[in-house]
C-alpha positions as CSV (number, residue, x, y, z in Angstrom):
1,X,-13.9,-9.3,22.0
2,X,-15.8,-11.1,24.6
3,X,-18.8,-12.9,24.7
4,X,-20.5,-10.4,27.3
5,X,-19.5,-7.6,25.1
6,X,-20.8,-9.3,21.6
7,X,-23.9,-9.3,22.9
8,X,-24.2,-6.2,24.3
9,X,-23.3,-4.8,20.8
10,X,-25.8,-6.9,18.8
11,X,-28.6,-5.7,21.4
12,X,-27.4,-2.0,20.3
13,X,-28.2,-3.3,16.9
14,X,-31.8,-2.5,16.9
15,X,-31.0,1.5,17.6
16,X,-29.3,1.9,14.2
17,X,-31.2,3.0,10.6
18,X,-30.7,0.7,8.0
19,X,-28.0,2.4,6.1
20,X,-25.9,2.1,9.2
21,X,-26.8,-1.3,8.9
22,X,-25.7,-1.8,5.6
23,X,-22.7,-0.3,6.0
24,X,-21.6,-2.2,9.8
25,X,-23.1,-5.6,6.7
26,X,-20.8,-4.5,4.0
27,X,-17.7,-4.1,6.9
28,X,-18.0,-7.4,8.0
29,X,-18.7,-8.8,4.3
30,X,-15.5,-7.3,3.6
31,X,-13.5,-8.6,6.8
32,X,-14.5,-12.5,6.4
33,X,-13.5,-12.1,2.5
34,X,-10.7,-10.5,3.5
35,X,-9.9,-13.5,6.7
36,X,-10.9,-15.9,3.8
37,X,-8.1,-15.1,1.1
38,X,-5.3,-14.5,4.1
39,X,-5.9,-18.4,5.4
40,X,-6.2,-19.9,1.4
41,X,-2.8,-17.8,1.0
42,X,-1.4,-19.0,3.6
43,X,-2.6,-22.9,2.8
44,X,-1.9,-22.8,-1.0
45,X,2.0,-21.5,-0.1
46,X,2.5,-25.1,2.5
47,X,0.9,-27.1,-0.2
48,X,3.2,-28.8,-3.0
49,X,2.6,-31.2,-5.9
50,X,3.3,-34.7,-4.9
51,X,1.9,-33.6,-1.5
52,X,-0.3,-36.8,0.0
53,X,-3.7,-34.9,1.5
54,X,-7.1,-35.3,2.3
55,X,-10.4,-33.6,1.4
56,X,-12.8,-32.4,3.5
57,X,-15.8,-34.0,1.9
58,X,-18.2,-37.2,2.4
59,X,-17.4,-38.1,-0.9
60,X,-13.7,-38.5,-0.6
61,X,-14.2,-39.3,3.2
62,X,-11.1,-41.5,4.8
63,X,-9.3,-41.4,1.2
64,X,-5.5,-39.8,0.8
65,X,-4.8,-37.7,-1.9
66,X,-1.8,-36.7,-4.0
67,X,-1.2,-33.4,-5.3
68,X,-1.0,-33.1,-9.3
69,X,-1.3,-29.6,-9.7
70,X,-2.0,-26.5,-7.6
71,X,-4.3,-23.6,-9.5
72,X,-5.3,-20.3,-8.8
73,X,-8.2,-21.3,-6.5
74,X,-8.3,-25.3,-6.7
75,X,-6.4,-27.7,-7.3
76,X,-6.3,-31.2,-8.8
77,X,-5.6,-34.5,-6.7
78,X,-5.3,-38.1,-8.2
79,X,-6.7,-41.1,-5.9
80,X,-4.4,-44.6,-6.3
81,X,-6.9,-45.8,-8.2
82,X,-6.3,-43.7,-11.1
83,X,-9.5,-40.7,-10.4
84,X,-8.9,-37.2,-10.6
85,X,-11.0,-34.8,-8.8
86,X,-10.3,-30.9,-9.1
87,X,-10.9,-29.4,-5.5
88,X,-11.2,-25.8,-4.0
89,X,-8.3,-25.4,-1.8
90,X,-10.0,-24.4,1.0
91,X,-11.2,-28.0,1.3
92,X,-7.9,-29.8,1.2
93,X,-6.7,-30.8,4.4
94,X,-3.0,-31.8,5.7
């Protein structure tokens, strides 16, 4: 879709009732969960344990990672140091 024709359709917007509305809100809701789970699928299968990472988060800014153990929808990553910190997968970075 291009940019041109984007807009166009959001100007349409205005023309619909609201329970069109709510339905075109509940599509999209439903797409972006649905584009959500493919990419974590897709990122928790090229992620191991012992895997060296980083996290996309000021706290753990500029700091690598290793993998300990990889859960349903985080996983847990040891610094040298000795700290743990249990992370969402979708802000691991490799």
């Amino acid at each position: 879709m291009t940019l041109s024709h984007l807009k166009t359709t959001i100007s349409q917007l205005s023309s619909l009732s609201v329970s069109e509305l709510r339905s075109l809100n509940g599509a999209v809701v439903d797409m972006i969960k649905l584009k959500r789970n493919m990419e974590s699928t897709i990122k928790k299968a090229t992620l191991s344990v012992g895997m060296l990472v980083k996290v996309n988060h000021p706290r753990l800014a500029g700091k690598e990672l290793e993998i300990k153990k990889i859960n349903r929808t985080k996983a847990t990553l040891s610094l040298n140091g000795g700290a743990v910190y249990t992370v969402p997968i979708s802000l691991i970075e490799y």
